[in-house]
N, C-alpha and C positions, 0 to 999 in steps of 0.2 A: 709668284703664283705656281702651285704645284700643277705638272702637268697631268691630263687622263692618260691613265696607262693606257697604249695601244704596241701589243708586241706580235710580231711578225713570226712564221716559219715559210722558209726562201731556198725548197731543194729546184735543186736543177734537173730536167727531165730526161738524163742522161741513162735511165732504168730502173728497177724495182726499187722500190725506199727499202732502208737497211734499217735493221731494228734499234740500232745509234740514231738514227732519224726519228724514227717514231719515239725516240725519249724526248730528243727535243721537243717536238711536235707536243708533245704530251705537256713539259714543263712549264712551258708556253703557255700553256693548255688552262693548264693549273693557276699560272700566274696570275691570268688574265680574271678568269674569274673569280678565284680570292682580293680582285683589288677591284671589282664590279667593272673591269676593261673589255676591251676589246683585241681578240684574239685573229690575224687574218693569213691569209695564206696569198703568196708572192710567189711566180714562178719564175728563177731565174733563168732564161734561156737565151742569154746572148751569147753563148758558144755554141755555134748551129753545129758544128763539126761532129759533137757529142752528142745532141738530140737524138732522143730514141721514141720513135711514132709509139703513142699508147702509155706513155710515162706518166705525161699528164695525169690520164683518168684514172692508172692506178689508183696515184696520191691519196687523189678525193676519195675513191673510194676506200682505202685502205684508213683514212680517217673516219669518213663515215661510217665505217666497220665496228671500227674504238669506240665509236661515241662523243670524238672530240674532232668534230663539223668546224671549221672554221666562222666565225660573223659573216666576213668580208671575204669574196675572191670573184674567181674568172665567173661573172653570169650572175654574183650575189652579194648584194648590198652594197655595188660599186662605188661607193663615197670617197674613193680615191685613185676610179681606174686608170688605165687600164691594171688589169693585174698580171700581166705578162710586159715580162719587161720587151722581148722582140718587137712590140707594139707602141713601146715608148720611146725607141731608139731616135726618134726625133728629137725629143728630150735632151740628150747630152752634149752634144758638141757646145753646146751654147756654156753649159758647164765647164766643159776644156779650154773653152776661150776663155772665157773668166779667169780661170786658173794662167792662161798663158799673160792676159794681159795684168794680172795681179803681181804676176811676177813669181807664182807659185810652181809654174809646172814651163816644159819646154818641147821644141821641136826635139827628135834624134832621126838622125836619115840613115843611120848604122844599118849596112846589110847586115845578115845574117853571117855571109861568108868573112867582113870584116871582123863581125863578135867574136866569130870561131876561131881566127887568127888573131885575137888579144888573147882570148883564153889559153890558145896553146903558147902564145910567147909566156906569159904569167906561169904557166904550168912545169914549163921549161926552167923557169928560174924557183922554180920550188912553189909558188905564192897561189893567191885562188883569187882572178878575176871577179871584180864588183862591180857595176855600175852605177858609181854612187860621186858623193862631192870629188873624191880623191882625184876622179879621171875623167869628170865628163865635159871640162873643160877642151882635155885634149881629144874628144872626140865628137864623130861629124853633128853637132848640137847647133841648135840656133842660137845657144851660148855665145856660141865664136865665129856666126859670121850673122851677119848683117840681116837686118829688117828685108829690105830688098831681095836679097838673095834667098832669103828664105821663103819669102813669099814667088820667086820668081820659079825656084821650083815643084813649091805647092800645086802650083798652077800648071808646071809642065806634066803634072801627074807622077813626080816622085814619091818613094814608097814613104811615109814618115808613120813613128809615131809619137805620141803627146807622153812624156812620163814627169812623173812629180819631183819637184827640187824639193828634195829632204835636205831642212836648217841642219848646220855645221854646227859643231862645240854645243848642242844639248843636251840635255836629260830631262828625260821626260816622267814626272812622276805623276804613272795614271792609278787610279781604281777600279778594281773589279769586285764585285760584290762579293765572289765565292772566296776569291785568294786574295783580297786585302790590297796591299800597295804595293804595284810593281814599277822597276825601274828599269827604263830604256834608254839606252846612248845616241842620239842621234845617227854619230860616225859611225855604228855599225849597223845601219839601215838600206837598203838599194834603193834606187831612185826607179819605181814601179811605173811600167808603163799603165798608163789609164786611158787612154784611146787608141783607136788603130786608124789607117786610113782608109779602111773597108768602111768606114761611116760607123763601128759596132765601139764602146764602151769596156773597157775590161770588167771582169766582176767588182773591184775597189770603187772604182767611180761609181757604176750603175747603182753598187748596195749601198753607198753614202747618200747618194743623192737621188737614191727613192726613200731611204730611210727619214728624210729629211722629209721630203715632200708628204707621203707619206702620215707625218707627225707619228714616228716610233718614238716611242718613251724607253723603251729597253731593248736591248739587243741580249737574247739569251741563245748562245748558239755552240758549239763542242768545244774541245780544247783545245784543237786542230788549227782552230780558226786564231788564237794564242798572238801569234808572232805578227799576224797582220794590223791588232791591237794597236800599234803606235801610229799606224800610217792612217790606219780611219780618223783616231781622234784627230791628228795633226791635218786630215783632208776637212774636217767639220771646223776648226781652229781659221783654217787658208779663207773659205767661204764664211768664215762669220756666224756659224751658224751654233746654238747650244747643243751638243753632242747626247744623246740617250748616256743612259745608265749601260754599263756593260756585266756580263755572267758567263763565263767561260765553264761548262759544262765539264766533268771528267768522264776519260775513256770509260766505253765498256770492252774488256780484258776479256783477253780468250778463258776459256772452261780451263784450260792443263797450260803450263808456258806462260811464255810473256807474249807481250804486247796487244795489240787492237784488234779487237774479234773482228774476224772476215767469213766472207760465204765459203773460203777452203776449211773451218773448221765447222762450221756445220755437215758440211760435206764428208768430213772425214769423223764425226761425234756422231752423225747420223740427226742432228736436230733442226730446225727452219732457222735462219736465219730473216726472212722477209715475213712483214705481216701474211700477206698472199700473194697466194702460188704464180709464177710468172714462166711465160712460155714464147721460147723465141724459137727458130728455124735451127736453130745453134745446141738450143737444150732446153731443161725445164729446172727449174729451184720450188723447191715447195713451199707453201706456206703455212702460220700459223692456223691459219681460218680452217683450212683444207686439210688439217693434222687434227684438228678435234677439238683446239683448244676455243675459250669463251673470250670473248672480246675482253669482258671486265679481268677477267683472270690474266690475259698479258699487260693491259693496264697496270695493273697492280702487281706483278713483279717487277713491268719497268720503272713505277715509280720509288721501287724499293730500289734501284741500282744507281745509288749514287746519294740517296738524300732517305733521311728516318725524320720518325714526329720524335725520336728522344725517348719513346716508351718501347717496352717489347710486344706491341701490336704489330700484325703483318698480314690483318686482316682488313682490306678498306674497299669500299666504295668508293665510285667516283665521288659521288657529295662529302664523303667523311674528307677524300684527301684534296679537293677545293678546300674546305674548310681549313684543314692542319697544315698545310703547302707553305713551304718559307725556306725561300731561296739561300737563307742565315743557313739553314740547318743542309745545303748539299757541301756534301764532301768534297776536298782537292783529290783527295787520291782515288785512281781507278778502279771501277767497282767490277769482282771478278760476275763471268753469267755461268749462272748454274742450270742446266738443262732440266735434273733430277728435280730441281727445286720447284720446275716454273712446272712441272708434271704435279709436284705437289699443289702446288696452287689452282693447278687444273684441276683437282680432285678435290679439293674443298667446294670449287665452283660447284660442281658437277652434284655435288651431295646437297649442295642449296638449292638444283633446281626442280620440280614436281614433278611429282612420277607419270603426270598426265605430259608433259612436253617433253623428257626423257626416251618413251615409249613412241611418241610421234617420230623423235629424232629416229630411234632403236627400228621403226619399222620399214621403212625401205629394204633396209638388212634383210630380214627376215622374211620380208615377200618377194626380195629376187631368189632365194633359196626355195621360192615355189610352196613356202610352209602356210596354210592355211589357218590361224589362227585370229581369235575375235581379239577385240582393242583391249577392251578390260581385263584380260588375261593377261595380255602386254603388260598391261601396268602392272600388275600385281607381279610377272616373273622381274619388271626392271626393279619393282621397291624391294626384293627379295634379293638383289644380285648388284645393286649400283654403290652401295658402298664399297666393294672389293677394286671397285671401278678408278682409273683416273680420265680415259676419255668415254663414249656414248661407241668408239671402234673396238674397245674392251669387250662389250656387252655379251656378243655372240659366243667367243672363246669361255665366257662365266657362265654362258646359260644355254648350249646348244643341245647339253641332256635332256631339258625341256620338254623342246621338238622332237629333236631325235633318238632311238632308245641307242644305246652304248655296242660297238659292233669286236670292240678290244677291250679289254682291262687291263688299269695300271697293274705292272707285273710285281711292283715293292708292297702294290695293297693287296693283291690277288695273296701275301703268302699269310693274311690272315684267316684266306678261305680253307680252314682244317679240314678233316677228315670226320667228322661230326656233323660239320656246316651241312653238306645236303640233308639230312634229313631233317636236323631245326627248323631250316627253310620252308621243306614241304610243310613242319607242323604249322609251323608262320603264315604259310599260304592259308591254310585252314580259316586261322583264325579271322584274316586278312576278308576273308570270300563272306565270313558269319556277318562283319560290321555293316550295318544299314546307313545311319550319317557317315559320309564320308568327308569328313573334315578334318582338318589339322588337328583340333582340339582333342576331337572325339578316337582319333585313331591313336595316337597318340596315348592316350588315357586305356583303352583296349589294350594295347601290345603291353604297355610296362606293367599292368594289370597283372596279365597272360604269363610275363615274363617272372616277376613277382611268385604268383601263387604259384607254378612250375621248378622255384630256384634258381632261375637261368641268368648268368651274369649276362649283362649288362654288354660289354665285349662280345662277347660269343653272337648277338645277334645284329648290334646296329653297325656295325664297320662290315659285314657281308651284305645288309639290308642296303648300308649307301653305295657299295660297290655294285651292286646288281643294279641299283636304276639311276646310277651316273656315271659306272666307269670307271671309278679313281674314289680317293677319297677327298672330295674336294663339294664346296656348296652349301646354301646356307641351309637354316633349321630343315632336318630331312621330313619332317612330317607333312613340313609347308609345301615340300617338293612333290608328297607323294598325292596332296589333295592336287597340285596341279594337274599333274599327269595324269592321275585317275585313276581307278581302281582296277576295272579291264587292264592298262597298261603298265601297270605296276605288277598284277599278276604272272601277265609276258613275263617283263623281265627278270622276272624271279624265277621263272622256269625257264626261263634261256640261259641264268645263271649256271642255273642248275647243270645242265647239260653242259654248256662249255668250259665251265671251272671244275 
């Protein structure tokens, strides 16, 4: 009987989710509902050491930001709570016995100070400390001494912990969905601790045997997570239990260099690395949200990093990439992140959205700047000015001519303004003061008229006309400009031209 997919994402609340998270998060995402499942969110936090207060509600929100809300979690649709693992810690020992009394897993009462003096004798003779079949017969294990004894210092409150007996002389050949068949040695495995006697679970046991409880059908999780690979399936094998499908995710690669993108290269590229902005006593990291970008828009270049539908489409909705989403088609190799790119993708967003929500976004701006201006005006400067755009924090540097008349001019367009130009201008004003519609169309239509029956190229008047009421030459159709700003202000500035050029 095939099982319902139900597949997990399981960060730790150790601080801001990294944009490596939010793929998985997403892939999951994807998964779950291309195969009509069920997507939940797990939070692992049995290493209280790391806990960072306010991690949590990130998460959630930094998904429900995306659009990709988990079914299941802490407070929603609890069919399999708790959803923090700190709260299930009663849960596992019962597990570590099992494993002890199966014969899977063992005492170690190894201090610390004794590990560190095997490490330096091994080190000393060239070699690298394992703990694994080789040597943990000769060490303090419940291996080698007695039922009794074992339990007699359990009970005096000696430090132990519980780690797994990795089988001798195997090879284990597993499946990963992304990389095919991989092959692991037994004898080169360490025997991983999985309980502590603090009563806490290591990550290996708690993620097997919630995954289990649970009912995860798949484990889709980085590449990082790779080498751990042999010991989960071999801990689902121990316990009897049918083991999920596994998907070992590929890096995402720094922008320049090698290796695994960190918050030091955003820092130094100047890009976010976190969905949103996070703030501690220490510093601040910015985020995607708080940088301008569109929810659907980082969607969709992380679902480009690492996996294609095979077509050269790069345009998707969440529904489009539910639909086309196939785990077959992510890549093994690491997918580099392009900053530049994901700015392009912001501007495509940006260009889909309506000049009535643009305008909304666009006005705060513009009314802390004390500028009085009506909505619909709004709209009409953002549809004139939002192509040029990749965020809605663009808007004001492309449109501040607008509001404001020009107080400098660029000095590379000021050398169009000849020695001819003033007095064109004044005729220009003339003509400018006659027009009764003053619309785009109509003015428009007058001046190359004017310009026209007069002789007058073409040059000689409209690169002084856009200099004078924006400053530079820069901005869309100037007529559209001049119906904004309006006839009164358009005259100004043509007479300030005057004067100052």
């Amino acid at each position: 009987m095939s099982r319902q997919v139900r597949v997990r994402f399981a960060p730790s609340p150790t601080g801001p989710l990294h944009i490596g998270g939010v793929r998985t998060a997403l892939f999951n995402y994807l998964f779950a509902k291309k195969n009509n499942g069920v997507f939940y969110l797990r939070i692992e936090d049995t290493d209280q050491n790391r806990f960072v207060p306010g991690a949590e509600d990130y998460i959630l929100e930094a998904l429900d930001w995306l659009g990709i809300s988990p079914d299941e979690t802490i407070g929603k649709n609890e069919k399999f709570g708790p959803y923090r693992q700190s709260e299930r810690k009663e849960l596992y020992k019962q597990y570590a016995d099992q494993l002890i009394n199966s014969g899977w897993a063992y005492y170690a009462f190894d201090t610390a100070e004794s590990l560190d003096s095997h490490r330096k004798q091994h080190e000393e003779q060239g070699k690298t400390f394992i703990y694994n079949w080789h040597n943990r017969e000769k060490l303090d294990t419940s291996l080698i001494i007695s039922n009794e004894e074992t339990e007699k210092r359990i009970a005096a409150g000696q430090d132990y912990v519980i780690r797994f007996k990795t089988p001798v002389n195997e090879t284990l050949h597993l499946t990963d969905i992304i990389r095919g068949e991989i092959k692991f040695e037994t004898n080169l495995l360490d025997d991983k601790v999985l309980f502590k006697s603090d009563g806490m679970p290591t990550y290996h046991l708690a993620n097997i045997v919630d995954d289990h409880l649970m009912e995860t059908s798949h484990v889709i999780r980085g590449e990082e997570w790779l080498p751990s690979m042999p010991l989960h399936n071999l801990l689902y094998k121990a316990f009897g239990w049918e083991a999920p499908e596994f998907a070992h995710l590929p890096l995402i690669l720094k922008p320049v260099g090698n290796g695994k993108l960190s918050k030091r290269d955003g820092d130094k590229l100047g890009f976010p690395v976190f969905p949103l902005e996070w703030k501690t006593e220490e510093g601040f990291s910015s985020g995607y949200r708080e940088n301008g970008f569109f929810p659907e828009a980082v969607v969709n270049f992380l679902a480009l990093l690492g996996w294609n539908d095979g077509t050269e489409q790069e345009l998707f909705n969440l529904e489009e990439l539910v639909e086309k989403f196939d785990l077959n088609r992510v890549h093994k190799a690491g997918a580099k992140f392009d900053p530049d790119k994901n700015k392009w993708f912001n501007h495509q967003y940006l260009q889909k959205q309506s000049d009535e929500s643009l305008a909304k976004a666009f006005a705060p701006i513009v009314y802390e700047k004390e500028i009085d201006i009506d909505y619909t005006s709004l709209v009409k400067i953002v549809s004139l000015i939002k192509e040029r755009a990749n965020f809605v924090s663009d808007f004001w540097e492309l449109s501040d001519y607008f509001f404001v008349a020009p107080t400098s001019y660029d000095e590379k367009a000021a050398k169009n303004w000849k020695e001819e130009t003033p007095e064109l201008m004044n005729r220009l004003l003339e003509v400018l003061k006659s027009i009764e519609g003053f619309t785009s169309q109509n003015i428009e239509t007058v001046v190359k008229d004017w310009m026209t029956q007069n002789e007058i190229g073409m040059g000689k008047i409209m690169q002084p006309f856009r200099l004078s009421l924006v400053g530079a030459l820069k901005g869309p159709h100037l007529f559209d400009i001049i119906e904004m700003v309006g006839k009164e202000e358009t005259i100004k500035r043509i007479e300030n031209a005057i004067v100052t050029l």
